[in-house]
Rosetta silent file (secondary structure, phi, psi, omega in degrees, C-alpha in Angstrom):
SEQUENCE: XXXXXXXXXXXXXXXXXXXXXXXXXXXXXXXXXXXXXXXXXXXXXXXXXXXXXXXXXXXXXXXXXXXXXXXXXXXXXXXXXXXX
SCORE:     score description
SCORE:     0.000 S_00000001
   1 L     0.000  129.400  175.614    1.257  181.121  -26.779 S_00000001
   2 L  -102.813  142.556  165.729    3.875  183.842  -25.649 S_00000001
   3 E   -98.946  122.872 -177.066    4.031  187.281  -27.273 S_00000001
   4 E  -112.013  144.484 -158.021    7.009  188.426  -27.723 S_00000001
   5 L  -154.075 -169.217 -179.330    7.600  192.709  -28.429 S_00000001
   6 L   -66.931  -39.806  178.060    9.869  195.633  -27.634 S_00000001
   7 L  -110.589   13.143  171.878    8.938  195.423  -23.796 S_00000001
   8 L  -141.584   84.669  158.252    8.585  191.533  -23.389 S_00000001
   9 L  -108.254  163.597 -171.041   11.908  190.241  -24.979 S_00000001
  10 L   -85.023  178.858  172.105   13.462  186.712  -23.644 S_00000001
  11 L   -57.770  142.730  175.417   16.353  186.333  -22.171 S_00000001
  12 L   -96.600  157.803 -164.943   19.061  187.316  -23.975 S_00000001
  13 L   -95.186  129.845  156.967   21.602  184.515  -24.740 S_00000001
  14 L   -82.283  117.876 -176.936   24.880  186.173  -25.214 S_00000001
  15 L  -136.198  -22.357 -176.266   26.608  184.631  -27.895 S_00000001
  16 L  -139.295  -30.544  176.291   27.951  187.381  -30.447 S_00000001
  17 L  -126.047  118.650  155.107   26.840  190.953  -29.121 S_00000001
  18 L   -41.621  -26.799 -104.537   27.763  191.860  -25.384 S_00000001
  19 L  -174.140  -20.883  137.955   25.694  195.102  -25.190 S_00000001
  20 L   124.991 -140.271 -149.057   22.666  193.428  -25.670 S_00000001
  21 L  -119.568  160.623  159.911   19.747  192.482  -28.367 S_00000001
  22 L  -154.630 -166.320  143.060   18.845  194.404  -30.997 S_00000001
  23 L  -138.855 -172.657  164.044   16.814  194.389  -34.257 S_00000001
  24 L    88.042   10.995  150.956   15.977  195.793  -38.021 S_00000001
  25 L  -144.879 -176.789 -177.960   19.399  194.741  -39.473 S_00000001
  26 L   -98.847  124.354 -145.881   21.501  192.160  -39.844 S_00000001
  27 L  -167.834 -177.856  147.638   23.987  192.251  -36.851 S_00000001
  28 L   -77.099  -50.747  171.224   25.389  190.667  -33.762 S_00000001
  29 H   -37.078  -75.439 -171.834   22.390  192.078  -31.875 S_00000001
  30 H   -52.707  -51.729  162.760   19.853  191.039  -33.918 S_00000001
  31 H   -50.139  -18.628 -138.924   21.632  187.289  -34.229 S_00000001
  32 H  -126.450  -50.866 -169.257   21.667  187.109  -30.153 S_00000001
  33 H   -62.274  -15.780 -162.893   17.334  188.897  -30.248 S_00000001
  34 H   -95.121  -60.804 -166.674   17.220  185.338  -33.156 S_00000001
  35 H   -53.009  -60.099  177.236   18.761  182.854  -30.761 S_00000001
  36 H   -13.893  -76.337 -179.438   17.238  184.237  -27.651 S_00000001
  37 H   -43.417  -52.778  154.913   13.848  183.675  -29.462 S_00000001
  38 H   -21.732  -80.606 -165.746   14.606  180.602  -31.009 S_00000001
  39 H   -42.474  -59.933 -171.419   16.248  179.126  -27.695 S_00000001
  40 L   -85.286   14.591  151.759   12.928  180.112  -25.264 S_00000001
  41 L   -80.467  -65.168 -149.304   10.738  178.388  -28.302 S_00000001
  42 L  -125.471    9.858 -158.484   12.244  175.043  -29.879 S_00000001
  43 L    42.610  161.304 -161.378   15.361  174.867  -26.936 S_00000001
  44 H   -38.151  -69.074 -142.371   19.025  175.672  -27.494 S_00000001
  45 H   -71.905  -16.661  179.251   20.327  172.886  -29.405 S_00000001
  46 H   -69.740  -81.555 -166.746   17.230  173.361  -32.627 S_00000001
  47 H   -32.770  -42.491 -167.129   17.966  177.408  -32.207 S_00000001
  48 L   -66.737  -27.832 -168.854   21.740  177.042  -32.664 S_00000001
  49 L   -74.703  -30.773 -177.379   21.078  175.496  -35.652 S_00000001
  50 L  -146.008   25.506  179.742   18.951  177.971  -37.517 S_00000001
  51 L   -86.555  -17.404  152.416   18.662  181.324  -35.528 S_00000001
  52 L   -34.921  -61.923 -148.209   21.131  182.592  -38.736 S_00000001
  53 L   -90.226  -10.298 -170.689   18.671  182.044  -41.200 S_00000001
  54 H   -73.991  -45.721  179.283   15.849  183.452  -38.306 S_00000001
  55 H   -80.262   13.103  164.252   17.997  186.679  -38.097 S_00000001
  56 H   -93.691  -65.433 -118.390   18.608  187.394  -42.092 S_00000001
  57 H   -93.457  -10.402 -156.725   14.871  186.124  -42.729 S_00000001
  58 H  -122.936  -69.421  176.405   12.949  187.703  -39.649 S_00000001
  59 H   -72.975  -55.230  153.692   14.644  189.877  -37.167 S_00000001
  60 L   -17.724  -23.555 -169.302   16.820  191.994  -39.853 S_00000001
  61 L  -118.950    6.693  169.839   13.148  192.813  -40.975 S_00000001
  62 L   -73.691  121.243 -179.273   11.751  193.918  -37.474 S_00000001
  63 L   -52.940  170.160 -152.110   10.776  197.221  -37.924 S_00000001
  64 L  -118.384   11.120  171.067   13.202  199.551  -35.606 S_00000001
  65 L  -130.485 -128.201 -167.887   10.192  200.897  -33.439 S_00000001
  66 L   -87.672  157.027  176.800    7.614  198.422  -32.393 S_00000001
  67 L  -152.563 -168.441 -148.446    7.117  195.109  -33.314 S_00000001
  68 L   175.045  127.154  160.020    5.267  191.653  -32.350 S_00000001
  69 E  -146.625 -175.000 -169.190    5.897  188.170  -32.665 S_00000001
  70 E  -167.773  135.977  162.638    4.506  185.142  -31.115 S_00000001
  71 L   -44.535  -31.775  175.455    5.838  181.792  -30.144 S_00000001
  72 L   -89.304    6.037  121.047    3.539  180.114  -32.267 S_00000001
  73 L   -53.784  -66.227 -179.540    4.939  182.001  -35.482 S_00000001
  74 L   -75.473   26.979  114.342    8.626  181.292  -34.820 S_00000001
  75 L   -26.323  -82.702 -165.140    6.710  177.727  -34.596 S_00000001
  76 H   -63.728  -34.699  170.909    5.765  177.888  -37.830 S_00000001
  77 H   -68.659  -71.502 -135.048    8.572  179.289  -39.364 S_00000001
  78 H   -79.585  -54.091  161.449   10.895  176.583  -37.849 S_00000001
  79 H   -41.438  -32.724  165.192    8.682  173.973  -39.113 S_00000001
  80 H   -90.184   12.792 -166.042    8.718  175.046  -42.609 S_00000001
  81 H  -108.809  -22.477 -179.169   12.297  175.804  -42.274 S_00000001
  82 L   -85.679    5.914 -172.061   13.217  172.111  -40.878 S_00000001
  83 L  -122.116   41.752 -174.554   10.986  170.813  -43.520 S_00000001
  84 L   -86.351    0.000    0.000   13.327  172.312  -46.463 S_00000001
């Protein structure tokens, strides 16, 4: 299980914000901190598919000072979200 925070984030994938990840809105940042996460979980081609719905339902809601998530959450999430 990887923990992911404020000072252990994955790589970021650039795909919508240049300037780098961000969270605690709804954004380019926050979409690129969804894929990222996604991407170094389930791999790219699952992530492309649903890091939208990760960043409205998940990162948009990362508090803007510290926070914590763990591969085996965005697991869990992804499972109930492919099993919609």
């Amino acid at each position: 299980m990887k923990i992911y925070n404020v000072f252990n984030l994955p790589l970021h994938i650039v795909k919508h914000s240049p300037t780098g990840l961000a969270w605690g809105y709804a954004g380019s940042g926050p979409a690129d901190l969804a894929l990222s996460l996604l991407t170094d979980v389930i791999g790219r081609e699952e992530a492309e598919k649903y890091y939208q719905d990760y960043t409205l339902e998940c990162v948009a809601n990362f508090p803007h000072g510290r926070w914590q998530v763990t591969s085996d959450e965005i697991k869990e999430w992804y499972n109930e979200k492919r099993n919609d």
